[in-house]
C-alpha positions as CSV (number, residue, x, y, z in Angstrom):
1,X,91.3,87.0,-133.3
2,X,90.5,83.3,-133.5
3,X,89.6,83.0,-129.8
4,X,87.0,86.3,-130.4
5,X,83.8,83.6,-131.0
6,X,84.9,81.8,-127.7
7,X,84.9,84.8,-125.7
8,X,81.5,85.9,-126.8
9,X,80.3,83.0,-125.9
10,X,82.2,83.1,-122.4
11,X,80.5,86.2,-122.0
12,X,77.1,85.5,-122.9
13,X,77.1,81.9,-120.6
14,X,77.8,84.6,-117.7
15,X,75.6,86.9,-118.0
16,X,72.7,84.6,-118.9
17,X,73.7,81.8,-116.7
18,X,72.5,82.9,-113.1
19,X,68.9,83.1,-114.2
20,X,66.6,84.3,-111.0
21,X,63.7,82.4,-110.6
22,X,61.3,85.0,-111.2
23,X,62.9,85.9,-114.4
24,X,61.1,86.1,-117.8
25,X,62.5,84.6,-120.9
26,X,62.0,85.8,-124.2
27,X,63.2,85.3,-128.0
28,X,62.4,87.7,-130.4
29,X,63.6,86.6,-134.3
30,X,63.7,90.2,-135.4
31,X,63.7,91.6,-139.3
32,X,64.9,95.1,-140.1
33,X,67.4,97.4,-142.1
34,X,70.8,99.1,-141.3
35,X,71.7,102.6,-142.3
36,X,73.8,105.4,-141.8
37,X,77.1,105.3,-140.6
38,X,79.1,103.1,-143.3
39,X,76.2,102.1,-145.0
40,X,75.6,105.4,-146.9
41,X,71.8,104.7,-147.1
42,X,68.7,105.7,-145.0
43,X,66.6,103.4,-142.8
44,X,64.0,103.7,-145.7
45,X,66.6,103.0,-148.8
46,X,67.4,99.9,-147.0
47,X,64.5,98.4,-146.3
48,X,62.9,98.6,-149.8
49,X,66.0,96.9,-150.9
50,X,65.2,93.2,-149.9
51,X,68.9,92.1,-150.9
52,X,70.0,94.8,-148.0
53,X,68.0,93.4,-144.9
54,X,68.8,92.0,-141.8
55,X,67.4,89.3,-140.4
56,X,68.3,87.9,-136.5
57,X,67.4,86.9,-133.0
58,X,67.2,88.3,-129.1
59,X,67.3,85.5,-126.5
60,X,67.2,87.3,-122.8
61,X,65.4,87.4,-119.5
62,X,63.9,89.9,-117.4
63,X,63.4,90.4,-113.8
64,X,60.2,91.6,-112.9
65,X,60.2,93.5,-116.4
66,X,62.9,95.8,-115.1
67,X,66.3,94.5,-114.7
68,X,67.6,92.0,-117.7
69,X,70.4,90.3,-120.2
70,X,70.5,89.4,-123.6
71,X,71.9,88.2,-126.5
72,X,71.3,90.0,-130.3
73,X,72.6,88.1,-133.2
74,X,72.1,90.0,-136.4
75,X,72.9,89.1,-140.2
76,X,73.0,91.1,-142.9
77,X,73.6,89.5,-146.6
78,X,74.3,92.0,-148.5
79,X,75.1,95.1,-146.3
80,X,76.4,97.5,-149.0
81,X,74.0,96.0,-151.1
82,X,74.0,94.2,-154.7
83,X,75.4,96.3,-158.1
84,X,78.0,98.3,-155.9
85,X,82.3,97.5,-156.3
86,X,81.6,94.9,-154.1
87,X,80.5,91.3,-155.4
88,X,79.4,90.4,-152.0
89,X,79.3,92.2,-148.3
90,X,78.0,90.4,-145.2
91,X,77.8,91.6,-141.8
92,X,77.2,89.5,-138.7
93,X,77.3,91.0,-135.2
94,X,76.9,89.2,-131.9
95,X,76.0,91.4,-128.9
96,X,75.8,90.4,-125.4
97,X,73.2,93.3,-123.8
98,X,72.1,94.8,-120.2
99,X,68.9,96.1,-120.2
100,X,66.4,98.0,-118.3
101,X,62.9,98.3,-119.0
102,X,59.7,99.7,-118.1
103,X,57.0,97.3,-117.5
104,X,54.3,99.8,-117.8
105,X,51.3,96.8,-118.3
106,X,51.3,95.5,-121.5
107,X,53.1,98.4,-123.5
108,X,57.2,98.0,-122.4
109,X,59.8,100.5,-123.2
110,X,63.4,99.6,-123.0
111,X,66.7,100.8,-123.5
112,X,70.0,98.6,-123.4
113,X,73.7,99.0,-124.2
114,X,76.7,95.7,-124.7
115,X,79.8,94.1,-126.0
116,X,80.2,91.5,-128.4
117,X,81.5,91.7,-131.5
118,X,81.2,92.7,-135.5
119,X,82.6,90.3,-138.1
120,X,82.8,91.7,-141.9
121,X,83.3,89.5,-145.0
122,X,83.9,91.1,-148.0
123,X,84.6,90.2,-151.9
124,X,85.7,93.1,-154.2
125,X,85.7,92.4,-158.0
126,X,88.5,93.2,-160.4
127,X,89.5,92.6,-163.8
128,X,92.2,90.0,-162.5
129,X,90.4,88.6,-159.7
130,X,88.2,88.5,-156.9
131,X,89.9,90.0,-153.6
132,X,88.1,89.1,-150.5
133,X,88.8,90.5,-146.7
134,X,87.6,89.3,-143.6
135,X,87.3,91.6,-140.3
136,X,86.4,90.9,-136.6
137,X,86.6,93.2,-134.7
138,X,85.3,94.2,-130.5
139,X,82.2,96.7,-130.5
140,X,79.1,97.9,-129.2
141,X,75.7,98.4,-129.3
142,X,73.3,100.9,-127.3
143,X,70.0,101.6,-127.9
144,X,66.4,100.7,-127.3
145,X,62.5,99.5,-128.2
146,X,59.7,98.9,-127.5
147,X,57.2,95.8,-126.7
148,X,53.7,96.0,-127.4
149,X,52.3,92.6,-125.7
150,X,49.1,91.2,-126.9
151,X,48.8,88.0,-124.0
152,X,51.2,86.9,-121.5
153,X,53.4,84.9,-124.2
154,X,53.1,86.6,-127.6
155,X,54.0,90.4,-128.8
156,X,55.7,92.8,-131.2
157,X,59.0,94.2,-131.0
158,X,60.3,97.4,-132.5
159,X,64.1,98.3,-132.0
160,X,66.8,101.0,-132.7
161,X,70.2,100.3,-132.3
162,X,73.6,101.8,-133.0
163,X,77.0,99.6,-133.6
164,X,80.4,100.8,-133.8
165,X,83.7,99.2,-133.3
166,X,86.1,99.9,-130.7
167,X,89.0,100.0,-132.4
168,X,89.8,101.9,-135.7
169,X,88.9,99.7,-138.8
170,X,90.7,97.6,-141.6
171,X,92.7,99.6,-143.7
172,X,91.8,97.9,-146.6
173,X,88.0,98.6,-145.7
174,X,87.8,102.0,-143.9
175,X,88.8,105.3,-144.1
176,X,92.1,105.9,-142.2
177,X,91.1,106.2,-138.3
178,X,87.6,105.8,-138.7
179,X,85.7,103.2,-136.6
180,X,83.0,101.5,-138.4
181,X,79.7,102.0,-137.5
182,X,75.9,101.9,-138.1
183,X,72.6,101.7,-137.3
184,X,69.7,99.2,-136.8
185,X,66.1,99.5,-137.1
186,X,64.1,96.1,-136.9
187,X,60.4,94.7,-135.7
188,X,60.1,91.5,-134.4
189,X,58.0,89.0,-132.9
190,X,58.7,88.5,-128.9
191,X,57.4,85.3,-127.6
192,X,57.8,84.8,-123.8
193,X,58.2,81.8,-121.6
């Protein structure tokens, strides 16, 4: 799995390197929770517990506000949070994303779906020791939001997304033929140029 980074990357250059002229760029650093799915919280649970949250960025363009690409990086510090059997459990996902949108004046709907991948590091505690296990493994994402724009440049984001793994999980971490998988709900700041 060493070359799983490199691919992501291939596959982001591609689908954001033919940019259209007319195209709109955007980033939108993005804050939210996870739940469900492996989590075993609610959207609500995890936001209130600060330790739990995730925090990331959307780059992407659009064309004409309908047709568009982007990239979702997402990072979660403590994704089954703080006091459980694990000392620490972080969860980074990088998502390369179609999406199609609505460009309905300044209130934008959206839904989009990708690839990419989600990497897992986590340390459980013992009496003996500290054991920690690392997982990368191919997903994706589908989902959608909504852009409220206040001027050509500046808005807010809110987003729903759902992440799962293609492939059946680490033995060590998952429950025998289960693919892990959960939720995100996040609001963020879209700034366009």
């Amino acid at each position: 799995m060493r070359h799983t980074p490199m691919a992501v990357v291939g596959i982001l250059a591609m689908l954001l390197g033919p940019s259209v002229a007319s195209a709109q760029g955007y980033i939108t650093p993005f804050v939210g929770g996870n739940f469900g799915g492996d989590t075993s919280t609610t959207l609500d649970q995890s936001i209130n517990d600060a330790s739990r949250l995730a925090f990331g960025v959307r780059l992407g363009a659009m064309v004409h506000g309908v047709f568009g690409v982007e990239s979702d990086i997402g990072y979660t510090s403590n994704f089954y949070g703080t006091g459980s059997i694990f000392n620490s459990s972080n969860v980074l996902t990088v998502m390369a994303n179609v999406v199609v949108g609505i460009p309905a004046g300044p209130v934008r709907p959206y839904v989009t779906a990708g690839v990419g991948i989600i990497r897992r590091n986590i340390d459980v505690s013992s009496v003996e020791s500290v054991v920690s296990f690392a997982d990368t493994q191919f997903a994706y994402d589908i989902g959608g939001g909504l852009n409220i724009l206040f001027s050509r440049h500046v808005g807010i984001n809110g987003d729903l997304r759902y992440f799962r793994n293609f492939g059946t999980g680490n033995s060590y971490l998952d429950v025998t033929n289960q693919k892990f998988n959960f939720a995100r709900g996040s609001v963020g700041l879209v700034l366009q140029f």
